[in-house]
C-alpha positions in Angstrom: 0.0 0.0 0.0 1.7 3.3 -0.8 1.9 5.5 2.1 0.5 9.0 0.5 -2.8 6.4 0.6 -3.0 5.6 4.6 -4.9 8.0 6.3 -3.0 10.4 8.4 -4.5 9.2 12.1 -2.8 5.8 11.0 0.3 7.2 10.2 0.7 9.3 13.6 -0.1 5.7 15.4 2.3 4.0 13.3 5.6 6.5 14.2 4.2 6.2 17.6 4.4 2.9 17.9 7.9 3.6 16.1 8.5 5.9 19.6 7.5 3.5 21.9 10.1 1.2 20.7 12.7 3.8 20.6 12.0 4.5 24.1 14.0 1.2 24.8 17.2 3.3 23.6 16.7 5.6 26.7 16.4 2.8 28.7 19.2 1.1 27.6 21.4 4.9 28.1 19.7 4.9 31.7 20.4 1.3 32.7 24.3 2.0 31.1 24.7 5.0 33.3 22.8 3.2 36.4 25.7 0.7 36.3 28.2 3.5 35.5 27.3 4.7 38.9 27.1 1.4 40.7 23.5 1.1 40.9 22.9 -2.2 40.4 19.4 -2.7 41.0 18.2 0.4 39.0 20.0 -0.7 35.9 18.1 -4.2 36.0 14.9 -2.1 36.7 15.5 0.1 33.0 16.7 -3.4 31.5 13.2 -5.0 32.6 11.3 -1.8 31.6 12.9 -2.1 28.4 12.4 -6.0 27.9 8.7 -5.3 28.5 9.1 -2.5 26.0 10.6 -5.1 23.6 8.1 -7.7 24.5 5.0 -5.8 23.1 6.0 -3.5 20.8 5.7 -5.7 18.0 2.5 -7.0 18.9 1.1 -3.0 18.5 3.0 -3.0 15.5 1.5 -6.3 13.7 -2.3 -4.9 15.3 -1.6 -1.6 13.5 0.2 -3.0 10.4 2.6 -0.4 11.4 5.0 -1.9 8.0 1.9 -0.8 5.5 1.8 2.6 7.4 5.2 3.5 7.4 7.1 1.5 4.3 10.0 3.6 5.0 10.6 2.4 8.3 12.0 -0.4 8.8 10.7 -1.7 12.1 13.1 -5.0 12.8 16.1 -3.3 12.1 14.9 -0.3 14.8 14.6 -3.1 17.3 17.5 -5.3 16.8 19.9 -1.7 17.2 18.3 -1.4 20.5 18.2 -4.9 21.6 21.9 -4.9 21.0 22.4 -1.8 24.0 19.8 -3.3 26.2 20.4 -7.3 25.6 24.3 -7.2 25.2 25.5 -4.2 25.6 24.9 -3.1 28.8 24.7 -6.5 30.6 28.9 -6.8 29.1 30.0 -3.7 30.8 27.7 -5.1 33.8 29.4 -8.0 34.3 32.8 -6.0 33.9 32.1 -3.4 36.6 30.3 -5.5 39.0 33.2 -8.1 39.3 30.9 -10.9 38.3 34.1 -12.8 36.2 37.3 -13.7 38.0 40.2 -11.0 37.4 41.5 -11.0 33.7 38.2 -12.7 32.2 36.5 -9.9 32.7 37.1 -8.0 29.6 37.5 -10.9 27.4 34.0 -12.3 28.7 32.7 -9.2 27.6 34.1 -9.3 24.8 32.8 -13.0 23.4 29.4 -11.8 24.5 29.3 -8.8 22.4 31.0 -11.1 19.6 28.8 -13.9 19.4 25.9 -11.6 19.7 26.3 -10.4 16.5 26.3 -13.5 15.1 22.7 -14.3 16.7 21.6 -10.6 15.3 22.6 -11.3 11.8 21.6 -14.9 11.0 18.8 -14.7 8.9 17.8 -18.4 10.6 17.5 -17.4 13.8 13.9 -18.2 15.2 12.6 -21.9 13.4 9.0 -22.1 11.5 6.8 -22.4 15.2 8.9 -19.0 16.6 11.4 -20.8 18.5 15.0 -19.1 18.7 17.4 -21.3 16.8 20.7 -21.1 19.5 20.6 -19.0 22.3 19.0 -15.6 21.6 21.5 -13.7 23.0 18.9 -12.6 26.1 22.1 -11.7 28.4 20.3 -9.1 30.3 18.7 -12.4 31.7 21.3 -14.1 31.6 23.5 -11.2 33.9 20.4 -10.6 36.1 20.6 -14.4 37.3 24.0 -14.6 37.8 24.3 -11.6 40.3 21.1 -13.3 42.0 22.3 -16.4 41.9 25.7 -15.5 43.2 27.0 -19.0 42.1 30.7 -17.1 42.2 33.1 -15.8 39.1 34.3 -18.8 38.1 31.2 -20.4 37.2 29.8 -17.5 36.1 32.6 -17.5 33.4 31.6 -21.0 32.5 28.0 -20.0 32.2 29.2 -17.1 29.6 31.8 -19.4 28.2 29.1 -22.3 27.3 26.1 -19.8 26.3 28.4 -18.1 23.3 29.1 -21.5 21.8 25.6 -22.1 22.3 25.0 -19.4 19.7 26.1 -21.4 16.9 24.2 -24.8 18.0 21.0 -25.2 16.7 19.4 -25.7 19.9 16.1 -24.5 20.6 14.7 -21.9 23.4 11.4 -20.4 24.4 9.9 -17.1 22.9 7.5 -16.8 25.1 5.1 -15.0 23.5 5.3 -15.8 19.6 5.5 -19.8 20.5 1.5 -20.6 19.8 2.0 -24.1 21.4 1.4 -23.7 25.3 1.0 -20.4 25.0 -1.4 -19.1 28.2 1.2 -21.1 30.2 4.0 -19.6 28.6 2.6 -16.2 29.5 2.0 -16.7 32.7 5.2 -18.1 33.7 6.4 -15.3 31.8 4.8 -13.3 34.0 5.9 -14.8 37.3 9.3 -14.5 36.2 9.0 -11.3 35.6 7.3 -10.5 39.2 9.6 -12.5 41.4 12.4 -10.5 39.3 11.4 -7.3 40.3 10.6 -8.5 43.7 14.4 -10.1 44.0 16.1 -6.7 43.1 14.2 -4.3 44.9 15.2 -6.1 47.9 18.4 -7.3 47.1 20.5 -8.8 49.0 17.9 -10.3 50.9 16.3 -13.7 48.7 13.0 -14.8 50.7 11.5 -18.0 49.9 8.8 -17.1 48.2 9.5 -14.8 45.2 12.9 -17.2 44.7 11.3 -20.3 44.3 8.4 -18.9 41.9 11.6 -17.3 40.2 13.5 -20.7 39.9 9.8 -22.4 38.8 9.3 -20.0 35.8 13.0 -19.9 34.7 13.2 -24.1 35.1 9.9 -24.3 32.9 11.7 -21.9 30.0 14.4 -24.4 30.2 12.8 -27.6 30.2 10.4 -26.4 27.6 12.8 -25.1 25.4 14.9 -28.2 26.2 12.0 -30.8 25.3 11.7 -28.5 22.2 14.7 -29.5 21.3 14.8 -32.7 22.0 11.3 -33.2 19.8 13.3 -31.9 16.6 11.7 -30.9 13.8 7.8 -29.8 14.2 
């Protein structure tokens, strides 16, 4: 449809939908200087408000048919620039500042996070036919977020880092939990408690009561062991 033919109301919801998205930039640049000033805990709360960001703006785009409103924009490309700040970015110089890695991994950590990142980014084949990711998905904000609650200590934290990059090129499968149709109310709503018992865990860290940890290990063990029986199962 050429755009000189979409009414103008659609338009001015399309390149707001287009701001809403960009408004994970900002969060990115807040979460980066949160960490930049030690503030651990407020730069997980911009990366979640910027994972929520990322986690519906492209269902207001596909409802508005933002890519018929706006041609010129191209959408996916706005949102993989800012998930590289807010999924890799930032968590890397996380991990650096907050001492997460032994001494001298540190940097080189961050550095085969940012590399095989890119890789994930620009493979044409990464999600499979039912909206699975095809090798991890490069989600290190999570990633970073349950190591420092975890606190399972630098050296296994490096092998955590270590093992999910070469992950990256392995065609194993994990959970996108709100495009994968099969399960999908359940997928939500562990989503969702996930998401709760996050936010619960950091605003009061260092304390880790019973409660919000265990419904945090329940929805992070069902990603895994659905994306793990997804993989298993092969090809749909």
């Amino acid at each position: 449809m050429p755009s000189r033919a979409v009414p103008a109301g659609r338009r001015l919801a399309a390149w707001a939908v287009h701001g809403f998205t960009a408004f994970g930039a900002v969060l990115g640049f807040a979460a980066l200087m949160a960490a930049g000033q030690g503030e651990a805990a407020a730069c997980f709360a911009f990366l979640g408000l910027a994972l929520v960001v990322d986690g519906v703006d492209g269902t207001f785009a596909r409802s508005l048919r933002v890519k018929e409103a706006l041609p010129g924009i191209d959408g996916a490309v706005l949102d993989l620039v800012i998930d590289y700040l807010t999924y890799v970015l930032v968590p890397a110089v996380f991990v650096v500042w907050f001492d997460l890695l032994p001494r001298g991994l540190a940097m080189p950590a961050a550095a085969w996070m940012l590399v095989t990142s890119l890789y994930c980014f620009a493979n044409t084949g990464m999600k499979s036919a039912d909206h699975y990711f095809v090798g991890f998905p490069a989600i290190w904000n999570v990633v970073v977020l349950c190591l420092w609650l975890l606190r399972l200590g630098p050296t296994v934290n490096a092998a955590v880092i270590a093992a999910l990059g070469v992950l990256t090129f392995i065609p194993v499968k994990f959970l996108h939990p709100l495009r994968v149709r099969a399960l999908l109310p359940l997928n939500a709503l562990a989503t969702a408690a996930w998401l709760v018992s996050a936010a619960w865990l950091v605003a009061i860290h260092p304390e880790r009561p019973v409660l919000p940890f265990v419904v945090w290990l329940a929805a992070g063990a069902y990603y895994v062991g659905v994306s793990a029986w997804r993989t298993v199962r092969g090809a749909a």
